[in-house]
C-alpha positions in Angstrom: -5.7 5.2 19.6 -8.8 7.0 21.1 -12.3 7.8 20.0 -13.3 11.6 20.3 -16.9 13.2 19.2 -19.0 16.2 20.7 -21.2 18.9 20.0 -21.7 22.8 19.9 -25.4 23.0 20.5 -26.4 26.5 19.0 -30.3 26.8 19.3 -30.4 24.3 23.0 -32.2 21.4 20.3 -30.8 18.6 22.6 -33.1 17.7 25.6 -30.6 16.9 27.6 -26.9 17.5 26.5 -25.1 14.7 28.9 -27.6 11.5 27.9 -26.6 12.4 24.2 -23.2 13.0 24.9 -23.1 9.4 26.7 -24.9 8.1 23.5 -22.4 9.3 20.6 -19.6 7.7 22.9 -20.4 4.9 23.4 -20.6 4.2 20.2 -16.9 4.5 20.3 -16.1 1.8 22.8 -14.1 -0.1 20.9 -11.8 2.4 19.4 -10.9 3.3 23.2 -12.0 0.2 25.5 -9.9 1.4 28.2 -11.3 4.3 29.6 -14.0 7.3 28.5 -13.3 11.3 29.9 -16.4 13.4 29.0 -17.8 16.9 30.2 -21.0 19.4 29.2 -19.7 22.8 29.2 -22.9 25.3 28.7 -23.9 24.2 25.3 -20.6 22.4 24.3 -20.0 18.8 25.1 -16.4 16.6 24.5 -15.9 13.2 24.8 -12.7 10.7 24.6 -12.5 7.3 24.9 -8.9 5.8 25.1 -6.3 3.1 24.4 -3.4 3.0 26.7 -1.8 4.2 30.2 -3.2 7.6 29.7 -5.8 8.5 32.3 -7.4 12.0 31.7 -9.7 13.2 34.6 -11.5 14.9 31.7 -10.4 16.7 28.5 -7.3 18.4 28.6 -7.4 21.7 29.7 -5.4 24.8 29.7 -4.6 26.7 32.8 -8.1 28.7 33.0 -9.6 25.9 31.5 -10.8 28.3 29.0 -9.7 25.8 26.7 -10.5 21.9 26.3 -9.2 19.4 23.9 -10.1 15.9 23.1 -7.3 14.0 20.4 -7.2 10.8 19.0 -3.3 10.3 18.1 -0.1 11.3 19.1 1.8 14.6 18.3 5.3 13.7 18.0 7.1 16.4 18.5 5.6 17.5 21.6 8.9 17.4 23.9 10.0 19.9 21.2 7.4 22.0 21.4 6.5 21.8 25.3 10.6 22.8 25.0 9.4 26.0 23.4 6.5 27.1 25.0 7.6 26.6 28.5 10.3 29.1 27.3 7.3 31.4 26.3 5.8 30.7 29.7 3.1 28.2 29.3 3.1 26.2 31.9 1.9 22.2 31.4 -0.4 20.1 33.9 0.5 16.6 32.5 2.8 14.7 30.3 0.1 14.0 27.7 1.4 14.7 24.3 -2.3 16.7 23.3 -1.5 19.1 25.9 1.0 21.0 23.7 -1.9 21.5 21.2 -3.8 24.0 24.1 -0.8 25.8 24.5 0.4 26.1 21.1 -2.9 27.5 19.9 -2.8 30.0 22.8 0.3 31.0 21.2 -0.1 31.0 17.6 -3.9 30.4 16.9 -4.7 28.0 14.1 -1.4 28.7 12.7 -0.1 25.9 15.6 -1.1 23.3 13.6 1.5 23.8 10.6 3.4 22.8 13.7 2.4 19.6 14.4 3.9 16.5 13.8 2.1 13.4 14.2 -1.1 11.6 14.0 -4.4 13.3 15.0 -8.1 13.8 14.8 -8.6 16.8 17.2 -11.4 18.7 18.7 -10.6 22.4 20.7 -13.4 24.5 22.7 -13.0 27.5 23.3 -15.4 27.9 26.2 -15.2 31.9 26.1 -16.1 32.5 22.7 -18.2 29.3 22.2 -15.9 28.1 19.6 -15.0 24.1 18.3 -11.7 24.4 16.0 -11.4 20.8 14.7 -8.0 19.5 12.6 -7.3 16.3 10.9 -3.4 15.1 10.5 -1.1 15.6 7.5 -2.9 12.5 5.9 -5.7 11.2 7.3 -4.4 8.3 9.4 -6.8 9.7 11.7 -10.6 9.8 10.8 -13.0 12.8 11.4 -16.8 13.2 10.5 -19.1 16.3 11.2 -22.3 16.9 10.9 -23.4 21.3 10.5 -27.2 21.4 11.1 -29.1 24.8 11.4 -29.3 23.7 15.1 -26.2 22.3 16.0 -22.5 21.4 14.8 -21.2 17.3 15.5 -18.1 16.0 15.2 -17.1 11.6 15.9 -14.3 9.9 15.3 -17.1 7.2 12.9 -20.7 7.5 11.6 -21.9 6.4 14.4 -21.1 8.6 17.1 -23.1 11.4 14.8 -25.8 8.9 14.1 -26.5 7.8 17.9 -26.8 12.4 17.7 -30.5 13.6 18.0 -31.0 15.4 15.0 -28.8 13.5 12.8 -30.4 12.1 10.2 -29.3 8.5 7.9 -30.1 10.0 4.6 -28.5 8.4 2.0 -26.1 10.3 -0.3 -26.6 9.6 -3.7 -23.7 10.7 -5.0 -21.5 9.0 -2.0 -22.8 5.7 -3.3 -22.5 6.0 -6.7 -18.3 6.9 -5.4 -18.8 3.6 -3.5 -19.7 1.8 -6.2 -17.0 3.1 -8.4 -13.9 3.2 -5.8 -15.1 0.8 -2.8 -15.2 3.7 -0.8 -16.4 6.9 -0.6 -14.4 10.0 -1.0 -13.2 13.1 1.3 -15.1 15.3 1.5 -18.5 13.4 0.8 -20.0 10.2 3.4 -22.4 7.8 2.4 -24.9 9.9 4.7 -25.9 13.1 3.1 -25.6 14.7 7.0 -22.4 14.8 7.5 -19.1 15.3 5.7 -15.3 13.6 6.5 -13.2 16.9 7.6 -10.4 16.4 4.8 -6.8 15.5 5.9 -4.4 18.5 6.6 -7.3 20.9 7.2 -8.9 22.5 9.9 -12.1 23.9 10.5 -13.4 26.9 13.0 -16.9 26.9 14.6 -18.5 30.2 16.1 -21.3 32.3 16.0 -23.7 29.5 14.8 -22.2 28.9 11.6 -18.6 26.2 10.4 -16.1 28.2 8.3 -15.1 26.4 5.0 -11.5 23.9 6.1 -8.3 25.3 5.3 -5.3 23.5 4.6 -2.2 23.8 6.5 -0.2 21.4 4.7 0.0 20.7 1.0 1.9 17.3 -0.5 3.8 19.1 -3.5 6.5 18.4 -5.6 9.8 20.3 -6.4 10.1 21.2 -9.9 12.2 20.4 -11.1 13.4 17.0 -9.0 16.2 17.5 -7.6 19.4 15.6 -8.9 21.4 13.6 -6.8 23.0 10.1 -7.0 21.6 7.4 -6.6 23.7 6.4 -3.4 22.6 9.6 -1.5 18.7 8.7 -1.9 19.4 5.0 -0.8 21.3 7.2 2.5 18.6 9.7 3.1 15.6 6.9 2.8 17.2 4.8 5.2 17.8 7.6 7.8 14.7 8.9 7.6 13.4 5.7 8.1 15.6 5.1 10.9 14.0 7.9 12.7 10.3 7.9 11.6 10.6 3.9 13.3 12.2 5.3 16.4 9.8 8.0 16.7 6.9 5.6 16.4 8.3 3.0 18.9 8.3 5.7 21.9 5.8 4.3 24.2 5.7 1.0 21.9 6.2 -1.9 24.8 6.5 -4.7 23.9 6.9 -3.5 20.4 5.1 -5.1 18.0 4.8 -5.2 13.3 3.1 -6.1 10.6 5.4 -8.0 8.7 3.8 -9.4 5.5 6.9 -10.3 4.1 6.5 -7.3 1.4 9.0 -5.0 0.7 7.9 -2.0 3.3 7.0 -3.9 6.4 10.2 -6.0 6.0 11.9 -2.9 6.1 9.9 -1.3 9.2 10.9 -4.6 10.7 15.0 -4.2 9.8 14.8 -0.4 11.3 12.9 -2.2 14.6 15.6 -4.3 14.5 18.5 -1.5 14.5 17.1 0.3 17.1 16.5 -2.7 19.8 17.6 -5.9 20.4 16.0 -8.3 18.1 14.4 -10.6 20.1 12.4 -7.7 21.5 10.6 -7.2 18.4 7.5 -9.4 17.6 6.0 -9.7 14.2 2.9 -10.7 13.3 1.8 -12.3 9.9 -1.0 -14.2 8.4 -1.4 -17.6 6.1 -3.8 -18.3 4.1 -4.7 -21.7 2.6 -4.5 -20.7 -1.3 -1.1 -21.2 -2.8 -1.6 -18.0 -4.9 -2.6 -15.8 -2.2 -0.1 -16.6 0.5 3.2 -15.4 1.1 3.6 -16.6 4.9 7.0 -18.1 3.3 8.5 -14.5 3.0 7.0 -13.6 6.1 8.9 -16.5 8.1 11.5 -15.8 5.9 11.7 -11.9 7.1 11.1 -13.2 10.6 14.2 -15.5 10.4 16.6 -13.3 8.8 15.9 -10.3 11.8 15.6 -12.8 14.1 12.4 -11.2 16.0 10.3 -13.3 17.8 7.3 -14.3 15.2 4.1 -15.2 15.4 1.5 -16.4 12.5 -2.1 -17.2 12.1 -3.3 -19.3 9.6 -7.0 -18.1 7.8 -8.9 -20.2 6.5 -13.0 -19.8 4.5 -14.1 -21.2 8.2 -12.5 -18.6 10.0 -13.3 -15.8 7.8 -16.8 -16.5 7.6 -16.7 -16.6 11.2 -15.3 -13.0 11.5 -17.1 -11.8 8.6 -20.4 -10.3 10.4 -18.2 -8.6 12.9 -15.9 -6.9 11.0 -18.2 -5.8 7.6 -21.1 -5.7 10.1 -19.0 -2.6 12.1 -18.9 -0.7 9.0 -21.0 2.2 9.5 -19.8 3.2 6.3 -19.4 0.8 3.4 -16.0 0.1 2.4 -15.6 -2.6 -0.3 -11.4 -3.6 0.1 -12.0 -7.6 0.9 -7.9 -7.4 2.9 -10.0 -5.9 5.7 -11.0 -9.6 6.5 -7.1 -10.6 6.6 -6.1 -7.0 8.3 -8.6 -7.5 11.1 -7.5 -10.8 11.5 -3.9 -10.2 12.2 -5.1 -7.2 14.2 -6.6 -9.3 16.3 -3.9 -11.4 16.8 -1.2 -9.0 17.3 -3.4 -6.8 20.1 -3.2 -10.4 22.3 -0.2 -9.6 22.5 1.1 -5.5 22.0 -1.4 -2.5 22.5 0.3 -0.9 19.4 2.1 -2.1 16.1 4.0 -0.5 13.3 3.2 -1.1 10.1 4.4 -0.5 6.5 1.0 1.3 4.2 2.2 4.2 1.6 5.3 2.4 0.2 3.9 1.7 -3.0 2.2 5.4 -3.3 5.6 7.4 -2.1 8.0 5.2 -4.3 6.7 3.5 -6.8 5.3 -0.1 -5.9 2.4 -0.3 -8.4 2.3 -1.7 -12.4 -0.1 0.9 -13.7 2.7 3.4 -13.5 4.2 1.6 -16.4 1.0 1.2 -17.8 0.4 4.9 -17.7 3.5 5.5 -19.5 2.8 3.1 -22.3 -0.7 5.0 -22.4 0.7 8.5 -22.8 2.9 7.0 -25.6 -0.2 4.7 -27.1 -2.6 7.5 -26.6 -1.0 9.1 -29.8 -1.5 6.4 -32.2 -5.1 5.8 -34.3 -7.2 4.2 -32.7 -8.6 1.9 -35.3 -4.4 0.8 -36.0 -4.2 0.6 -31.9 -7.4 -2.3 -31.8 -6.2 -4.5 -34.6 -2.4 -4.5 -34.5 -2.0 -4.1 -30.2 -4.7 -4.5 -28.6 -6.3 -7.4 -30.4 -3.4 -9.5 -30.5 -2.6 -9.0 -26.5 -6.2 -10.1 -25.6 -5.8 -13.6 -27.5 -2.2 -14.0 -25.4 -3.5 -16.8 -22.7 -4.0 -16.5 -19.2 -2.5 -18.4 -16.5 -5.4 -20.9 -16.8 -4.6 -21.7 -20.0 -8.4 -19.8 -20.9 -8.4 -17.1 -23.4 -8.8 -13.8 -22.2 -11.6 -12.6 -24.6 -11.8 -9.3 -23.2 -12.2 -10.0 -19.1 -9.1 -8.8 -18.4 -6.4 -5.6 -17.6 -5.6 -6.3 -21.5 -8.5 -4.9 -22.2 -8.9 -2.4 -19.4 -5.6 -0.8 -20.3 -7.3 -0.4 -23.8 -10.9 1.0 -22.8 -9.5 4.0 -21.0 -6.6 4.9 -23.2 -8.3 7.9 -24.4 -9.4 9.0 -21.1 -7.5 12.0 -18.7 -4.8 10.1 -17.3 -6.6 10.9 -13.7 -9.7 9.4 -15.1 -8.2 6.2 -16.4 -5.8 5.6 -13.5 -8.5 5.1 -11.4 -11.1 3.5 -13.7 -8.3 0.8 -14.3 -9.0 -0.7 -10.6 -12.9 0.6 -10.5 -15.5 -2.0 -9.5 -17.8 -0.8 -11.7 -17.6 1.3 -14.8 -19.8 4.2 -14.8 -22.2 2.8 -17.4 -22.6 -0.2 -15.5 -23.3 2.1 -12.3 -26.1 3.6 -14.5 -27.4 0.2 -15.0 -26.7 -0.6 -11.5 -28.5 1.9 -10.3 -31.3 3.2 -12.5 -30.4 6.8 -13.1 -27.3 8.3 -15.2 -23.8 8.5 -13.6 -23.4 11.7 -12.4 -19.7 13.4 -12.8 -20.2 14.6 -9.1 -18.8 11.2 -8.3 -15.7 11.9 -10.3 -15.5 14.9 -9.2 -12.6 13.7 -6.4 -10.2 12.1 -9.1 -10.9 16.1 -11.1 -10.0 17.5 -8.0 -6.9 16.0 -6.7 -5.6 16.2 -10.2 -6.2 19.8 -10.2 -4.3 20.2 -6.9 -1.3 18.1 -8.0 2.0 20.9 -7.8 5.1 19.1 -9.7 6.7 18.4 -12.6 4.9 17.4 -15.8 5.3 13.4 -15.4 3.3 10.8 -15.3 4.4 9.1 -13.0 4.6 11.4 -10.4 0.9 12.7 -11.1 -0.3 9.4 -10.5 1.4 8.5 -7.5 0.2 11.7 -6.1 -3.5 10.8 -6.8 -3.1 7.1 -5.4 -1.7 8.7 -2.1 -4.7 11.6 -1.9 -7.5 8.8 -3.0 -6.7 5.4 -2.8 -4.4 5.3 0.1 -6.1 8.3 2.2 -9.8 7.3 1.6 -9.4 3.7 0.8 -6.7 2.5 2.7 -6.2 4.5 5.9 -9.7 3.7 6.5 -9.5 0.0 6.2 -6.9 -0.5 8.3 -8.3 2.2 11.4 -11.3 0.4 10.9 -9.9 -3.0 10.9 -7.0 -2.3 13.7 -9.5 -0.2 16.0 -12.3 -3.3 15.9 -9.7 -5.5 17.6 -8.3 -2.3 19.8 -4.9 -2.1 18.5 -3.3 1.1 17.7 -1.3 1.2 14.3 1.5 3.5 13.7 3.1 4.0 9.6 6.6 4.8 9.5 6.3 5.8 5.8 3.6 8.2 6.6 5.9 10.2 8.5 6.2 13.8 7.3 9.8 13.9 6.5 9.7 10.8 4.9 6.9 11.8 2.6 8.8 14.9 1.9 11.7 13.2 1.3 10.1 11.0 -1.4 8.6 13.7 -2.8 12.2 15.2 -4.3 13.2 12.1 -5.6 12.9 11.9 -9.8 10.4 9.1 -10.5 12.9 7.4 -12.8 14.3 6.5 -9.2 10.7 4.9 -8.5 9.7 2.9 -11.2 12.5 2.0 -13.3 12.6 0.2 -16.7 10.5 -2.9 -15.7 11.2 -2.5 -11.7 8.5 -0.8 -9.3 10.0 0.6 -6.2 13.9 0.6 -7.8 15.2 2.5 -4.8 13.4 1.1 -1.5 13.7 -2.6 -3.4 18.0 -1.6 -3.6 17.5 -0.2 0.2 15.7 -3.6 0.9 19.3 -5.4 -0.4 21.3 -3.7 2.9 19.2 -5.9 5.0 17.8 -8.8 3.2 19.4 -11.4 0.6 18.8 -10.5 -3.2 16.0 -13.4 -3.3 14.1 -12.0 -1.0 13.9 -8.3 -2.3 14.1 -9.4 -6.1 10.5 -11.1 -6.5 6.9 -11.0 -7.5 4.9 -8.5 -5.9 2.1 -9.7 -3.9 -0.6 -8.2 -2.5 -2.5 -8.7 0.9 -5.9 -10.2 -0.4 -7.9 -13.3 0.0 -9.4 -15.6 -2.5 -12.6 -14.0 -2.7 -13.0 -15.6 -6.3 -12.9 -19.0 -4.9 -14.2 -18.6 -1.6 -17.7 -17.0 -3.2 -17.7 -20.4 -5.0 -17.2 -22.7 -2.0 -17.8 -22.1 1.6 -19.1 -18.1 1.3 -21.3 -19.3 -1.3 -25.1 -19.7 0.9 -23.8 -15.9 2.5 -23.6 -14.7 -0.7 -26.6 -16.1 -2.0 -29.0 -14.9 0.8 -27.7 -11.3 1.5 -27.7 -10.8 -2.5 -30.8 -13.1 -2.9 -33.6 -11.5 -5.3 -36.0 -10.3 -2.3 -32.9 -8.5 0.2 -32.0 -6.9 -2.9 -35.2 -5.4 -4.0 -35.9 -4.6 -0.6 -33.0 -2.4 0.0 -33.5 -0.4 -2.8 -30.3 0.8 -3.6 -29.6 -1.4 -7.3 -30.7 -3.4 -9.7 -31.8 -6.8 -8.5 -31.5 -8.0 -12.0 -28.0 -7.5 -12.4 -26.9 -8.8 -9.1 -28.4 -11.8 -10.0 -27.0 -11.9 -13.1 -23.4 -11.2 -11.7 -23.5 -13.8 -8.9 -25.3 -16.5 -11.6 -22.3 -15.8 -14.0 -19.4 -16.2 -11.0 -20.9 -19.3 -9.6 -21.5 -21.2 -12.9 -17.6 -19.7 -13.9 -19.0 -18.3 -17.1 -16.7 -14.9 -15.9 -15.2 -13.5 -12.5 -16.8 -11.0 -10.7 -15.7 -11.1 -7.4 -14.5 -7.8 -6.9 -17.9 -6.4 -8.1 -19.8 -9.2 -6.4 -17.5 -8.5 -2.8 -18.8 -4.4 -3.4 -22.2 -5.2 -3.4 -22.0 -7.9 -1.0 -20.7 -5.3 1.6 -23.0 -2.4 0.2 -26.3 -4.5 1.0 -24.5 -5.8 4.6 -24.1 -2.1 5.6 -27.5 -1.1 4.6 -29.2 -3.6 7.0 -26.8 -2.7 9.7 -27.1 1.2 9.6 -29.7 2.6 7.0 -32.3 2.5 9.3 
């Protein structure tokens, strides 16, 4: 893990080019609290701040140092390609994995990058012909902002490396909070700061002559069509090697190796391919408990831990300890981002960087094979899509919403029941995504005084429009929760969360030939009859008892509903009080107080809305001015 950002300073705007190349990295202390490499080079400046044993004099050059790179991540299939171009005469200064990038783009241009494997956020000068080509990994593990002014071009690894920039203003984008307010984050390509944009993942941009060139792909995540048809046995074979070697490939320069293990299907399964490739004991996991019954699932956790045998460690949350943490970690937010498991996933950050620099983990299961409800639920709405709506209220939909809920309440409407219902008759990519919105866009009109603008669906349009596969709905809808929710919701959580506490995180399923794998499997092999995830959850079976695999899924959450009520109840009240509200300016104070009035006295649950705003007005006061 590192933190990059620099600057191509076209017109000579900055007064001195050092002081504000010292001020945008600092910023990024955290993300690379061992070390900072930095150097002004005529109107150019690069920075990196790193996590690890590497020790760059400055940023990599090539021979001539005509060319200098700064790289958060790791390529990992440098030795290949150092293999190659040493066999084309390039000749290589250190063992750093970035070097290869210099010397593949002497070779090959921009074209090196559809060579790359790994995990990056890059920067490349081009000191001759005062260039900055920047890239951005296959899919976005890695974060990258810019900022193109008339004066001069930015780049940071956060917001706040181009915000600590002379010349970069804090602008709100309207649009980027109405997609806040909608998704609990805001979407590639868009920020919440109108100056600067997120370069989108598996795209690269080229810098020169005073103006940015649109970002070109060099990947695309696409589907054959048709799928191709294979037993079922020889999918469970091919998952589980290329599992085998995405783990190995993350756990070079791993020691002591370290996991997530939640006790979910995916990490339990990083955790079983650890386990093949070194001795047990070697491995240490890292899980958290929480005291809420219907929240925790420490039990499979320990359970996982017990089976492999690793050596386990767990950390219990509690309202005390999360309030305690919660300034810090919503507080370093330079841009709002409204998923309440960043709490839980700094948490166990924390823990696990006391004792392991990096840790794999197990994020994009559910988007590459099938581990979410809705894709049932968009099936049954393709099918219910057809029938009148007036026969759909009164003999389906009414009857459902009278069923009660675990509480023994009736559900009266505040429910999926009636969520499902509301967006039958919308695009599927519309509806998949309003299902799990915060707020509905009429309530964001209410919200914020002004109509919902479709530029703030514009995203969901967009991805749809890209989609390249076979006409199923499950498969389009996995692909959009893997471009939006997964690459702009939650990569960023967990960078965020993991690079507050220091720790680098590596994905196994994020691998490129994993994700390429999943992508020629049929989806009945993903979600099938009333099973998510049919094939990873039979995988799961090789290493783990039928129990274990065979459950209810859980997800990695806190009781926000209940904590809101109890001991997070004065925070709540004050940072959402009447007077912060009006004074930011963003919403409605009205409707925020109506919202938390109705959650405390339990006349409804709003805790996902009330947790968006919460963290909307927190950011605000930390970086809007």
């Amino acid at each position: 893990m590192s933190g990059i950002c620099g600057f191509i300073d076209w017109q000579g705007a900055l007064a001195s080019p050092e002081a504000a190349l010292r001020g945008m990295d600092t910023t990024l202390a955290r993300r690379g609290p061992e070390g900072v490499s930095s150097g002004v080079y005529n109107r150019a400046g690069l920075s990196i701040r790193w996590l690890g044993s590497a020790d760059p004099a400055a940023p990599v050059a090539n021979e001539d140092s005509s060319l200098r790179l700064v790289c958060d991540g790791t390529i990992l299939n440098a030795t290949e390609l150092r293999i190659q171009l040493e066999q084309k005469g390039h000749h290589f200064s250190s063992a750093l994995s970035w070097e290869v990038v210099l010397h593949a783009y002497e070779e090959f241009g921009t074209d090196a990058f559809a060579r790359l494997q790994g995990v990056f956020a890059l920067a490349l000068l081009d000191t001759k012909a005062s260039r900055i080509v920047i890239a951005r990994d296959r899919v976005g593990e890695k974060p990258l902002f810019y900022a193109d002014t008339p004066a001069l071009f930015a780049f940071g690894s956060e917001p706040k490396a181009l915000l600590a920039c002379p010349g970069i203003d804090r602008t709100l984008d309207p649009v980027g909070l109405q997609q806040y307010l909608l998704y609990g984050c805001v979407m590639n390509p868009r920020s919440i700061f109108r100056s600067m944009r997120k370069l989108p993942e598996g795209h690269f941009a080229v810098v020169e002559n005073g103006a940015l060139s649109p970002p070109k792909p060099f990947w695309r995540y696409v589907f054959p069509d048709p799928p191709e048809r294979r037993p079922e046995t020889e999918w469970l074979d091919d998952i589980d090697a290329a599992l085998q070697r995405s783990v190995a490939r993350r756990l070079v320069g791993t020691e002591p190796p370290g996991a997530f293990l939640s006790g979910g299907i995916d990490s339990s399964l990083v955790v079983a391919h650890m386990c093949r490739a070194l001795p047990p004991e070697r491995v240490k996991t890292f899980s958290i408990a929480l005291d809420d019954p219907a929240y925790d699932e420490s039990r499979w956790s320990r359970w996982a831990a017990q089976i492999m045998r690793t050596d386990h460690h767990e950390f219990r949350l509690s309202p005390r300890h999360m309030i305690d943490v919660l300034d810090s970690v919503v507080g370093s937010l330079d841009e709002p981002m409204g998923d309440s498991s960043i709490i839980p996933t700094h948490v166990v950050s924390a823990l696990t960087r006391t004792h392991v620099a990096a840790a794999l983990a197990g994020d994009a299961g559910d988007e590459l094979f099938g581990g979410y409800p809705k894709y049932f639920a968009q099936r049954w709405a393709a099918v219910l899509a057809h029938v009148p709506a007036p026969l759909r209220r009164w003999c389906i939909e009414m009857p459902l919403r009278l069923l009660p809920s675990p509480d023994g309440s009736v559900l009266l409407g505040q429910n999926k029941i009636a969520a499902f219902f509301r967006s039958i008759d919308q695009d599927y990519a519309v509806r998949s995504h309003l299902w799990v919105a915060a707020f509905l866009p009429d309530q964001i009109a209410e919200l914020i005084g002004s109509p919902f603008t479709q530029d703030a669906l514009e995203p969901v349009l967009r991805r749809a429009a890209e989609y390249q596969g076979p006409d199923d709905i499950v498969t389009k809808s996995m692909f959009l929760d893997f471009k939006l929710l997964l690459l702009d919701g939650s990569n960023v959580k967990t960078d965020r969360a993991s690079s507050l506490a220091g720790l680098e995180l590596r994905e196994p399923f994020m691998d490129t030939e994993v994700i390429e794998l999943a992508a020629r499997i049929p989806s009945q092999f993903k979600v099938k009859r009333l099973c998510t995830k049919y094939l990873t959850r039979l995988l799961a079976t090789r290493y783990y008892p039928r129990e274990f695999v065979y459950r209810k899924k859980w997800g990695f959450g806190i009781p926000v509903k209940r904590w809101i009520r109890g001991e997070l109840r004065p925070r709540f009240q004050d940072v959402l009080s009447t007077d912060n509200v009006r004074k930011a300016g963003l919403v409605n104070p009205a409707f925020c107080t109506k919202l938390l009035d109705d959650h405390l006295a339990e006349r409804s649950s709003c805790a996902g809305q009330l947790w968006n705003l919460f963290v909307l007005h927190l950011w605000h006061a930390n970086w809007s001015a």
